[in-house]
N, C-alpha and C positions, 0 to 999 in steps of 0.2 A: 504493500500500500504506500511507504514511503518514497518506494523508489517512482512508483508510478506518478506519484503526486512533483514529485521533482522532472519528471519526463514532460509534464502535460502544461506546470506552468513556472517552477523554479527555474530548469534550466533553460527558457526560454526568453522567459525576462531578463536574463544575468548575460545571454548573449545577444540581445537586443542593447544593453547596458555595455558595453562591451564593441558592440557593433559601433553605437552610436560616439564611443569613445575614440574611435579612429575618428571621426569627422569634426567633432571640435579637439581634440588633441589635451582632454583632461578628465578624470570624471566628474571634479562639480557640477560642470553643467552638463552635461551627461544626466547625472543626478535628476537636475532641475526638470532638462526634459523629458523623460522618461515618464515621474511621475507626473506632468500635467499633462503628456500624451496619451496615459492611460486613464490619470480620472476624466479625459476629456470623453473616450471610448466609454466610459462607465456612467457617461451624461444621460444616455436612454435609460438608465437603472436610477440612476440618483432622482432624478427629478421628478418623476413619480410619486416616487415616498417621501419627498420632500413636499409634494404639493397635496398628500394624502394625509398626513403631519398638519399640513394647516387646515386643513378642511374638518379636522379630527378639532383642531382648537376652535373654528368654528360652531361647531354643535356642541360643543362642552354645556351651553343654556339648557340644548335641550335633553343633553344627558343626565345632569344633573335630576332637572322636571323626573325625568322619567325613574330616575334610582331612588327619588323621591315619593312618587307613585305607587311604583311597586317595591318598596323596601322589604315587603314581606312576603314576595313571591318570587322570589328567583327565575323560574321559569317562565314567567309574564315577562319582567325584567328583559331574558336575553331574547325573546319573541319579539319586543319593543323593540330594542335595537336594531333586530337584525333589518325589521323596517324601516325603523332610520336611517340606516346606512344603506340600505334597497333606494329609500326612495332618493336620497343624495347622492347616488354613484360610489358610494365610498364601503370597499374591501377590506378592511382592517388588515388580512390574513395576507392580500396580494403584495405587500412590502416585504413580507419574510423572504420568499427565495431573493431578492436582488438584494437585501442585505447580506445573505451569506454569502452570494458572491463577490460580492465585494470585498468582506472579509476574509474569503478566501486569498483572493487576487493580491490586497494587502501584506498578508503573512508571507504569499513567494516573493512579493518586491521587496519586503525589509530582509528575506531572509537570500535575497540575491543580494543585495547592499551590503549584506554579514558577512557574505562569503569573499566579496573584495575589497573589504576593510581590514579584515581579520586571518592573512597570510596563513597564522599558526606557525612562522618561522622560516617558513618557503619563501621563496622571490615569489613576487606576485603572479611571473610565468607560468614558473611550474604548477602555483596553487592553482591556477584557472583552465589551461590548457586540457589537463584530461575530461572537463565536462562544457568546452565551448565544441562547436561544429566546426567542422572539416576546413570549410570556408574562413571561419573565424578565428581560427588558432593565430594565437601571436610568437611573434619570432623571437627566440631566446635573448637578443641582445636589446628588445623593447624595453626603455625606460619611461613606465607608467606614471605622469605626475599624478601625485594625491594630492596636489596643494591646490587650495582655491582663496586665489588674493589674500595669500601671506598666511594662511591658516591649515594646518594638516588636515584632512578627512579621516586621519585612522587616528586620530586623538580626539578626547573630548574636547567642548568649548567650554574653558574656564579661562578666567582670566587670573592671574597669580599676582597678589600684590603683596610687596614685603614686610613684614610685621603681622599680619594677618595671620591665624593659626589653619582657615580653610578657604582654599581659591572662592570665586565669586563667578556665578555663572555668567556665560558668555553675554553678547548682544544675539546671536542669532537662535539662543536657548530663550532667552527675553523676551525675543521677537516672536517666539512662537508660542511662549505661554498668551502673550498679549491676544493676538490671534485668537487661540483658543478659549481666551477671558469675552473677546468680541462674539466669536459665537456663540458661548453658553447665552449672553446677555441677548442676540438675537433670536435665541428660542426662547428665552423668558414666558412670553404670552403663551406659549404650546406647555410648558409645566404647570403655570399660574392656572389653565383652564384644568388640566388636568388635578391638581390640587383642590375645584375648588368642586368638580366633580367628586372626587374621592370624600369628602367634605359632606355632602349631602347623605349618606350613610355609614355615620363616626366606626363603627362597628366591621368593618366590610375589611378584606386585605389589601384592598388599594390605596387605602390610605398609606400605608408603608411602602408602595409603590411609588407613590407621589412623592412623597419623602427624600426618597431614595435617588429620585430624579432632579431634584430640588440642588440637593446635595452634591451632587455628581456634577452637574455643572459649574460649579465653583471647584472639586477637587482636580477637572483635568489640568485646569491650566498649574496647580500645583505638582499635580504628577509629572506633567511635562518639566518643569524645573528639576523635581528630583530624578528623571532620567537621562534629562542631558546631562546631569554629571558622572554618571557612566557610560555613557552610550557613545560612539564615537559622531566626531562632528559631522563625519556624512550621511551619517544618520538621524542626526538633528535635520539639517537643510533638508532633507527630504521630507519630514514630517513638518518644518516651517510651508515649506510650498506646498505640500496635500492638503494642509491644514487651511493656507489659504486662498486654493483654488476651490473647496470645499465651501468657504466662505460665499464666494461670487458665487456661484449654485445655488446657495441657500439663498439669496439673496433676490437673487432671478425668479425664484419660485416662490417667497413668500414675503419678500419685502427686507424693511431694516428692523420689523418686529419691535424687542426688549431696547433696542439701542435709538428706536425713535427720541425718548424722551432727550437723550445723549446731546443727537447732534441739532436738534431744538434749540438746545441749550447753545452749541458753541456760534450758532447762526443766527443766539440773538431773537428767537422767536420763541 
């Protein structure tokens, strides 16, 4: 099963990465393009579920009404619904498989990114050449830069200041928590309806769903800080740029959301 999963989309991304590395002559941007190439292929998948996502925050009123209604009949309850979402166009169930492919797709591109970050002591030839294509094998005397404007890809971004007992994350680890803090704040309105749903029957498991959703969006852009400090920096850039071509998707599909109040403010209205 591993191996198969590595045939079908690991080792494919890694020599597309690889491919594309011959033509700008480094892999930052390699990096960079790769992943906005693929989440741009992944557009027909994203944007759906992002516009299913707001339509889902839309009828939050009348979900609420209806959990209200039938609080004490569960089976009324998901009857209600389903003609809810009959009579809105709206699937709940149809965003799962394009989630997981997505997620799929995710775990072979970081885990192509791993593979030529992370030598394990080899030259980077020898590490790569047994799993690229016929076509794509590099020649033993190829000197691969890892550097992208004065900064290594196969070290973390930290910055080291002296006196300090522990480095201070990078700017392009900052840059992507920040990102990440803009999106959580652009799905605000899709929790908040969610929350307020779960709300109209205190008693129910969603309300720890809600919660937990609540939560979660303020934890990534934290996670993300505490992972660029092990993660190597080409695999920061790569999750700065998913993260925010990810952003314009969402943005395309359901607006500026959470962060309307935001930029109200900076424009003065």
């Amino acid at each position: 099963m591993l191996e198969l999963w590595k045939l079908l989309l690991e080792y494919p991304l890694l020599n597309a990465l690889i491919a594309l590395t011959r033509v700008t002559g480094g892999l930052g941007w390699s990096i960079i393009l790769l992943t906005i190439g693929l989440r741009l292929i992944m557009t027909p998948l994203v944007i759906p579920s992002l516009k299913a996502s707001k339509k889902m925050q839309d009828l939050a009123p009348d979900l609420a009404a209806l959990k209200t209604q039938y609080k004490d009949d569960k089976q009324g309850l998901i009857k209600a619904q389903a003609e809810l979402y009959k009579k809105n166009g709206l699937n709940p169930a149809a965003g799962c498989l394009p989630q997981i492919i997505q997620i799929l797709v995710l775990i072979a591109l970081f885990n192509a990114f791993n593979t030529v970050l992370k030598p394990n002591g080899q030259s980077l030839v020898e590490h790569l050449n047994p799993v690229l294509y016929a076509v794509n094998k590099l020649p033993s005397d190829l000197r691969l830069s890892t550097s992208f404007y004065g900064l290594e890809l196969t070290k973390p971004d930290l910055i080291h200041i002296p006196g300090l007992p522990v480095p201070l994350p990078g700017l392009f680890v900052l840059a992507s928590a920040l990102i990440q803090f803009a999106s959580s704040k652009m799905m605000m309105p899709e929790v908040k309806a969610a929350a307020k749903v779960a709300k109209s029957t205190p008693n129910d498991s969603d309300n720890i769903m809600a919660a937990t959703q609540t939560q979660m969006l303020y934890m990534f852009p934290l996670m993300t800080i505490f992972f660029g400090y092990q993660f190597q920096f080409g695999l920061v850039l790569y999750w700065l740029v998913f993260s925010a071509v990810s952003m314009v998707q969402q943005y395309f599909a359901s607006g500026w959301g959470g962060l309307t109040p935001l930029i109200k403010k900076i424009h003065g209205r």
